[in-house]
N, C-alpha and C positions, 0 to 999 in steps of 0.2 A: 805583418801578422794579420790574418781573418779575424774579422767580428764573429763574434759571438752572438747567436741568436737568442733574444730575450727569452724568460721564462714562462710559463703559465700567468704568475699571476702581473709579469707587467705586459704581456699577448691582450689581456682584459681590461688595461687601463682603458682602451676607445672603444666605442661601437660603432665609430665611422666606417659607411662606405670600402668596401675596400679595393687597388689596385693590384695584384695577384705579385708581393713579394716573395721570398722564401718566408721571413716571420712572419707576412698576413696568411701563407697557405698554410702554416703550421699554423695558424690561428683558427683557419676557417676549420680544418682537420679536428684542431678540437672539439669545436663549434658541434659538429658533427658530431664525434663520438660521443659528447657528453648530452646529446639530445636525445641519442641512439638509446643511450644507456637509459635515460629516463624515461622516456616515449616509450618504446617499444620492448627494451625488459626490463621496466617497469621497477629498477631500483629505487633507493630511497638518497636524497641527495648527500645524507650523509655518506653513504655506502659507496656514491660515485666520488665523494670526497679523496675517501681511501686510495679506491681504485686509482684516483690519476694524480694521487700525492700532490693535493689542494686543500683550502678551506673550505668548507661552506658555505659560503658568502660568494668563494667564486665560482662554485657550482651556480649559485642563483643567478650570479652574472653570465653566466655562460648562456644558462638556459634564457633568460631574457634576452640579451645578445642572439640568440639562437633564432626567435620569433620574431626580432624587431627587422634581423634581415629577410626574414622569408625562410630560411631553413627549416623553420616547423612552422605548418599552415592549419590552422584548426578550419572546421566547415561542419557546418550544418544544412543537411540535407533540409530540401524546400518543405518534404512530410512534416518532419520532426519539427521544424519551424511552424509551421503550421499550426501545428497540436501545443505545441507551448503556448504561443498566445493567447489559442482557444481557453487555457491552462489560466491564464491569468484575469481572461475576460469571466470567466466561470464563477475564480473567484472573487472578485471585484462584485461580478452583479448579486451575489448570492453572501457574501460576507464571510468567508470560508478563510481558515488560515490557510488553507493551500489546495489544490485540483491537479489531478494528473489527468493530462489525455490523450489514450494510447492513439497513435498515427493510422488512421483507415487502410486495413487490412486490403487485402486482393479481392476484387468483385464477384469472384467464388469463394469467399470466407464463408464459413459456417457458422451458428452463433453460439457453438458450441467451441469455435476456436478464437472468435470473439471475448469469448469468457475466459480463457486460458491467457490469453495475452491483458487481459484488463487485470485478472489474478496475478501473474508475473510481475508486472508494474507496482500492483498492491502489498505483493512482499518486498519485492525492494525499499518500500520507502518505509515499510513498516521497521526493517532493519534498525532504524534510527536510534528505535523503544529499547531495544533487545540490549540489555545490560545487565550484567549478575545481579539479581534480585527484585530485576522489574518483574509488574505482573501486568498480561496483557489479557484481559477480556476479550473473548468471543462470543458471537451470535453467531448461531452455525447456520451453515445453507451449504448447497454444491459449491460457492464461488470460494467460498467461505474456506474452505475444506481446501481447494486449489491453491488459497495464497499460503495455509500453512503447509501444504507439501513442497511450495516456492521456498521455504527456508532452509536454511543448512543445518546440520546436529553441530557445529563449530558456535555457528551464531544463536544459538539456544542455552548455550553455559550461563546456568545460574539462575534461567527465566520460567517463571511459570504463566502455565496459561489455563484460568479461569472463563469458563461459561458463565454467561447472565442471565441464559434461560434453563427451562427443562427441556428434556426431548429426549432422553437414556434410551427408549426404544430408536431413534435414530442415528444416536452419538454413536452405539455400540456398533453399528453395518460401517461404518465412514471410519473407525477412530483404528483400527487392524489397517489400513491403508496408509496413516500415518506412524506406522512401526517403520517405514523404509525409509527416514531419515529424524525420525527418533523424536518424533513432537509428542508421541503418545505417554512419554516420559515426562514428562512438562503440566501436562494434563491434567487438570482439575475440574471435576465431571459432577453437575449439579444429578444427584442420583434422584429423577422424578421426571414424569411425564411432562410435557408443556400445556394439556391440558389433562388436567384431571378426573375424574371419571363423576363426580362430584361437587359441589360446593363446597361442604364439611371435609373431607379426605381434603381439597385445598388446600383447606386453613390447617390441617393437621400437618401436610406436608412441610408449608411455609413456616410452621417455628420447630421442624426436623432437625434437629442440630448438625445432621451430616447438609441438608441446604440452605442452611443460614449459613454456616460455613463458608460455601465455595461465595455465597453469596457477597458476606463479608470480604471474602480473598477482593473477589470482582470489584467492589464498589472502591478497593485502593489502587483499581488497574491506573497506568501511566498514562496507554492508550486502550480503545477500544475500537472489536472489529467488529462491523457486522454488511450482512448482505442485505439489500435490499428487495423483496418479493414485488411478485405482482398479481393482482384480483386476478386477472386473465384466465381466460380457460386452461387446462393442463399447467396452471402453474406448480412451482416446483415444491414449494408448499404442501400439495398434495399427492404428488408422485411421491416424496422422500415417507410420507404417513403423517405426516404434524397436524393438518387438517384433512377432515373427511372434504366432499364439492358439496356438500347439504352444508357447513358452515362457512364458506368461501362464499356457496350463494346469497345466503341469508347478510354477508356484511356487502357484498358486492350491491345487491338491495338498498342497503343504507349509503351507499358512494362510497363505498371503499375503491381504491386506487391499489393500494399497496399496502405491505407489512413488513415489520421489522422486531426482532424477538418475538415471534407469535401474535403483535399487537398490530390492526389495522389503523389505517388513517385514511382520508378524504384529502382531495383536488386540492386542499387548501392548507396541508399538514394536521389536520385536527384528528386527537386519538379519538374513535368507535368503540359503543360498549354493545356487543352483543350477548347472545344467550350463554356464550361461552367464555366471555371475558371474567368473572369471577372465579371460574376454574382455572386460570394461567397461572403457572408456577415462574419467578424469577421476574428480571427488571422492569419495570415499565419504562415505555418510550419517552413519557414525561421526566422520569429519573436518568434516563439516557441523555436526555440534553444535557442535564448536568453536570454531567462527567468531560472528562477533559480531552481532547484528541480524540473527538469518535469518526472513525474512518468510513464510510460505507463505498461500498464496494459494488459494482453494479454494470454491466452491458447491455447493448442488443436493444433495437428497439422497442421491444415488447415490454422493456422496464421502463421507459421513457416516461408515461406518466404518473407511477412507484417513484421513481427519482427524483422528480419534479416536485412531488407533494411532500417527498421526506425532505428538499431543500427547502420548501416553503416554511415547513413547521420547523424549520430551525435547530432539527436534530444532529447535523453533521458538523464537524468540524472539517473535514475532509472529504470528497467525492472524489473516486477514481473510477476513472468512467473512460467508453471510447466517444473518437470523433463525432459521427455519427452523432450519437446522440446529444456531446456538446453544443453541436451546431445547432441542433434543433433546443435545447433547451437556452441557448442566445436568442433563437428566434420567438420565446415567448411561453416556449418547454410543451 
């Protein structure tokens, strides 16, 4: 009488080696299909359980089994390797709970598509937050505006997203761009200038009960986003309208490096109080540090020393940034 060929789950008592029986080819066979099913479409181990009338336990074995022979080979390109380390050195020297570093682009990259892939990166991770009832704080900017058009309307159930500054004249040109996958539903919109036209109008704004509101919403966000600006000539600061270049000059004067929610800082993280810092509606960068998970977000070397001063002063819990400027911010920033 013929043997009868084991089954599935005595194929998986070994993961020896094997010499090409008929039960080791029916094992390798499995081997296969059940890598197939998981790798590449991307079932759930229970699901391939079903499918091939097993346990769950020996799906895992399969899949372990599967890896230990070489059947699935994970690899990590030398870029991506690269940028992760940079990733970890970043945050080590800077004290960061975590650093992303997008992998250097093509040597005709624009820094305009530098920014798109640093934004890309910036909502993937931001996903994490994103849970029926979290609230996510923003400090808007162009990058800013990028990571949330990076989200899905799936991964937005339940979440609101609160502004920590003012700027309604420029939320309202940018916030019609994110109706195409539905953040502007989400949205909680500090209704005020970020600067005031004022002192007094300020102060009136600030116990507004429509912006103490969002302000409130903001100060229980999980995480926080914000872009990082730079002094630099045409910065973006003053193209979107937030500052006129007659106060960009005037802190640039004082060492200003960069900005973040409308607030400058110095080479060394230290907030600047210009003629105009009394009129700023919403959070200060000092109360920024406080908060928990604050992301900043940032490319291109023209942010390099913006970046630099916002790690210095302690503000981030997060930098996602590309190579490029990792490197040079390893080198001494």
């Amino acid at each position: 009488m013929q043997a009868t060929r084991p089954g599935l789950e005595e194929l998986m008592v070994s993961n020896a080696p094997l010499s090409m029986s008929g039960a080791e080819q029916d094992r390798q066979a499995i081997l296969v299909r059940a890598a197939w099913l998981y790798y590449k479409d991307h079932l759930t181990q229970a699901e391939i359980a079903e499918r091939l009338f097993v346990s769950r336990a020996t799906v895992g074995r399969l899949l372990d089994a599967a890896r230990d022979q070489g059947i699935v080979r994970f690899e990590i390109s030398a870029d991506h390797l690269a940028a992760f380390e940079l990733s970890v050195q970043i945050r080590d020297r800077y004290g960061l709970t975590d650093a992303i570093v997008v992998p250097r682009g093509a040597s005709t990259e624009t820094s305009r598509r530098t920014n798109e892939r640093v934004a890309a990166a910036a909502a993937e991770y931001i996903k994490r937050f994103l849970k029926p009832g979290a609230v996510i704080g923003v400090g808007w900017g162009d990058t800013v505006t990028r990571v949330l058009l990076g989200l899905s309307r799936d991964s937005l159930e339940g979440v609101t997203i609160a502004t920590v500054a003012g700027g309604i004249n420029v939320y309202t040109r940018q916030v019609s761009a994110l109706s195409t996958n539905g953040v502007n539903e989400h949205l909680r919109l500090i209704p005020a200038p970020l600067i005031a036209s004022s002192a007094s109008i300020a102060i009136a704004l600030r116990q507004d009960a429509s912006v103490t509101s969002v302000l409130e919403l903001a100060e229980g966000a999980v995480a926080t986003l914000t872009g990082i600006g730079s002094s630099k000539a045409a910065a973006s600061s003053v193209r979107s309208g937030l500052f006129n270049q007659d106060q960009v000059d005037e802190f640039r004067a004082l060492g200003a490096v960069g900005d973040m929610l409308g607030e400058w800082f110095d080479s060394a993280g230290t907030a600047l109080v210009g003629a105009a810092s009394d009129r700023k509606i919403g959070m200060s960068i000092n109360q920024l540090r406080e908060m928990p998970n604050v992301i900043g977000v940032a490319g291109g070397l023209d942010k390099l020393a913006a970046i630099a001063g916002a790690l210095r002063g302690g503000y981030l819990d997060v930098l996602v940034t590309d190579e490029a400027v990792a490197e040079l911010l390893l080198g001494g920033g």
